[in-house]
N, C-alpha and C positions, 0 to 999 in steps of 0.2 A: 273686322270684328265690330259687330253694334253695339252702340252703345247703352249700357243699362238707363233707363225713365226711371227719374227718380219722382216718385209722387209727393208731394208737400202735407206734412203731417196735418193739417188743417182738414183736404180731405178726408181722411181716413175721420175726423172730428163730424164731421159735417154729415158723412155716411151715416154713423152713429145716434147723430141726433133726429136725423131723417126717418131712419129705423124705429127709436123711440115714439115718435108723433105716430106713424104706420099703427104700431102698435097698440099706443092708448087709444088711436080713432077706433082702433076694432071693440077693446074694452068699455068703451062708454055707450050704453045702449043708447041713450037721450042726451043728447046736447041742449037741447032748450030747456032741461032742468034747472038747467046755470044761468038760465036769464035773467032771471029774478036774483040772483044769488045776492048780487051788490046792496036790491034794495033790501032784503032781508035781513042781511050783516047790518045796515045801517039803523033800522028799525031796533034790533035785538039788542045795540051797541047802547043807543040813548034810552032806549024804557027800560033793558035789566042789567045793565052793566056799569055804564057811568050815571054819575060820579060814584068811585070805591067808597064801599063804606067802612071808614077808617074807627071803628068800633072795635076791629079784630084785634087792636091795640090797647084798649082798656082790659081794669083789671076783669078774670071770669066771677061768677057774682060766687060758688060755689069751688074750691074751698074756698074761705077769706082770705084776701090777701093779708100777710100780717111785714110783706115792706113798705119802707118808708115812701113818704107820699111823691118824691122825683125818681122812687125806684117801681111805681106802680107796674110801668111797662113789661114790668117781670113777670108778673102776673098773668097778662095774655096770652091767647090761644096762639096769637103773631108769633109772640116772643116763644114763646113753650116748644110750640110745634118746628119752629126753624133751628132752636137750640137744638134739640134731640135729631132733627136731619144733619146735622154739621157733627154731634159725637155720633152718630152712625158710620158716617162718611170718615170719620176721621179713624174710630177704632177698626173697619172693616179695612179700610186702603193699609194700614199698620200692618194688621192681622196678616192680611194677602199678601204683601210686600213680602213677611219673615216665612211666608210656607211656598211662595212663587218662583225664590231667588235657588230654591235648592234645587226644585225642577226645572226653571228654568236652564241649571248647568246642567242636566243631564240631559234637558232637551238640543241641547247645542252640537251640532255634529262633527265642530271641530276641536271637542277637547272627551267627547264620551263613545263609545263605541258606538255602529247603525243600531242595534237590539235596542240598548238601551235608552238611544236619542228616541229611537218608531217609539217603544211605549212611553216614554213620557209626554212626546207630544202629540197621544192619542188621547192620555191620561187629560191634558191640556185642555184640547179641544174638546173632550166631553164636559169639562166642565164651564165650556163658557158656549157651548152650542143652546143652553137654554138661557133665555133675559134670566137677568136680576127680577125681575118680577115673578115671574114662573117660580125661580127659585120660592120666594116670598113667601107664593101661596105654600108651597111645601114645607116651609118650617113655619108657619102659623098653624097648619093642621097637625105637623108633628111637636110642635112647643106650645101652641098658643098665641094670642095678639100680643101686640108690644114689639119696644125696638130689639129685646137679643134674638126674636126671629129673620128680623131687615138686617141687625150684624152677621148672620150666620148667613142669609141672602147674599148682602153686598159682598161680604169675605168669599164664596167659594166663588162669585162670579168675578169677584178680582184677582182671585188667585189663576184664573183661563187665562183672561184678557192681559192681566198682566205679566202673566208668565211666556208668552207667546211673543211680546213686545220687547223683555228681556234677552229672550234665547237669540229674537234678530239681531241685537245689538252685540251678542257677545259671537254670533258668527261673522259679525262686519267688525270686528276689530283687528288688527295688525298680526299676522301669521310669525311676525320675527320673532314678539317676548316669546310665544309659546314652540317653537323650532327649539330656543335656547333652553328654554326648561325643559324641553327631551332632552339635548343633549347631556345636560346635567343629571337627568337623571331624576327629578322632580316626580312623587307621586301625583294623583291624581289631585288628591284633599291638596296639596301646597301649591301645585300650579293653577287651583281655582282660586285660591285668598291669597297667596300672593303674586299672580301674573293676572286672572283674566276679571276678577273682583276690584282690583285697583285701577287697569286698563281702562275699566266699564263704567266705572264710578259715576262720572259724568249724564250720560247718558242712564244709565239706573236710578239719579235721585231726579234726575228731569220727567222720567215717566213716571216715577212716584206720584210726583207734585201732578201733572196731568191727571193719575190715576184718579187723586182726592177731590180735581176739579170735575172729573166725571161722576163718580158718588155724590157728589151734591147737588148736582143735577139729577140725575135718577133719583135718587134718596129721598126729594119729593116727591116718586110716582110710588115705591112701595107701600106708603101707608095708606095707600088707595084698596087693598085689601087686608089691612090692617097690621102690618108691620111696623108701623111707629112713624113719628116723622109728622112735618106739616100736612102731610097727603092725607092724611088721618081726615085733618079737619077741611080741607078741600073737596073731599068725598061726601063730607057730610053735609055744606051745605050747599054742594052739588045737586043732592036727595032731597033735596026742600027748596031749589031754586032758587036761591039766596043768592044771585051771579054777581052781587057789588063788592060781596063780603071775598068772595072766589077771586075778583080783581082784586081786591086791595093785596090777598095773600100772593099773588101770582107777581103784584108789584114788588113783594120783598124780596121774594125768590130773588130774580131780575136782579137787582140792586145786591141782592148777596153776591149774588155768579160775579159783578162786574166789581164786586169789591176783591174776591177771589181772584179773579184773572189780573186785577192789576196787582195784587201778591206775588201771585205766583210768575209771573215777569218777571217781576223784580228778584225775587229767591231768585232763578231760576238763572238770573245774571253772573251770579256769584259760581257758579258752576260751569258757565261757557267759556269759550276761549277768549279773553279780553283782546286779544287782537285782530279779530276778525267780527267781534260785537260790544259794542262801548255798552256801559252797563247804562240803565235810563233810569231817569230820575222820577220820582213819584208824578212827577206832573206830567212827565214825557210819559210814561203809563197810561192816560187818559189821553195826553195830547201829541201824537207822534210830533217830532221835529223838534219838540220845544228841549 
């Protein structure tokens, strides 16, 4: 009997990335476009980018501010535009969460019949086969500019994205509770909220909290067609080549995400299994090990 060659998963890596490069060499007509590339970024970098211009923080001259003079900051377009991306994000990841979780149990096909698992997660994927942006454009021309058309964007593309991440989670859980709630006898409504809704918990408020760190990331590309949000004002002085004002905004974002991601870490502790992850301290957030 011969014996089977076992191939080292590395290959199969290697073939892969091999293939990759084959293929971008095809797709690039000009490779000496890129020769310059370095000095160009470096040029672009020092005469219209740095240093940010930290103006986008003062108050707008139009309306007057009328807070107090260490609450100016409220006032800007910094503050305005980042506020209204974070309630976008905040009320769209909600919104999706309470309309994802119902489809998601029916997209699940270890507790809903095939029919009805196929149509919900066709239902699913059509709703998350087009960007949050696409979305966007579609309810600014059916609603108007402003953020309830980026809510109504971010919601139905979180209700895809999230309902899909859900339905995973409750097909990878434990076949026992739900065996025993057959034999009990358990309709459908009691073995979702009380066997596969509590089972899941964990794993449902962890992709939540991802959900909302996702919307606020995006959330500043929608109001690039005018769905609200900082993207608003990133587009516009986009439009006028204003690249300092662009950096400084693009430096808050940054500095949001990294204040979010170390949040949602930390939530995010209180919900794992503490004996397989010690829960980390605000400073071990920033500084692994500490």
């Amino acid at each position: 009997m011969t014996e089977k060659i076992r191939v080292h998963p590395g290959f199969y890596f290697l073939m892969l990335f091999f293939s990759a490069v084959f293929v971008m060499n095809h797709a690039v007509d000009d490779w000496g476009r890129a020769a310059n590339g370095l000095d160009n970024l470096k040029t672009f970098f020092y005469q219209s980018l740095w240093p940010p211009d930290w103006s986008v923080f003062k108050p707008r001259a139009y309306p007057q501010c009328e807070a107090p003079e260490w609450l100016e900051v409220t006032c800007s377009t910094a503050w305005i535009g980042m506020t209204e991306t974070l309630q976008i994000a905040f009320v769209s990841t909600v919104f999706g969460m309470t309309f994802s979780l119902p489809l998601a149990l029916l997209a699940a096909r270890n507790i809903s019949p095939l029919a009805v698992s196929t149509f919900a997660r066709l239902l699913l994927a059509s709703l998350r086969s087009l960007p949050s942006l696409i979305w966007a454009i579609f309810f600014v021309i059916l609603i108007g500019m402003g953020p309830v058309s980026g809510i109504f964007a971010m919601t139905v593309y979180t209700v895809g994205y999230l309902g899909k991440l859900q339905y995973e989670a409750i097909e990878g859980m434990n076949n026992t509770p739900l065996e025993a709630a057959d034999a009990a006898g358990l309709s459908g409504v009691d073995k979702a909220l009380n066997i596969v809704i509590p089972e899941s918990a964990n794993d449902l408020i962890s992709q939540a909290i991802f959900m909302f760190e996702y919307n606020v990331r995006h959330g500043t590309v929608i109001g690039i067609v005018g769905a609200g949000g900082i993207g608003y004002y990133i587009d516009l002085y986009l439009g006028f080549l204003v690249y300092d004002r662009v950096l400084a905004y693009l430096i808050l974002i940054f500095a949001t995400v990294l204040v979010i991601d170390a949040a949602s870490v930390y939530i995010r502790s209180f919900f794992n299994d503490e004996r397989s992850q010690k829960r980390p301290t605000w400073l071990g957030v920033f500084l692994p090990g500490q």
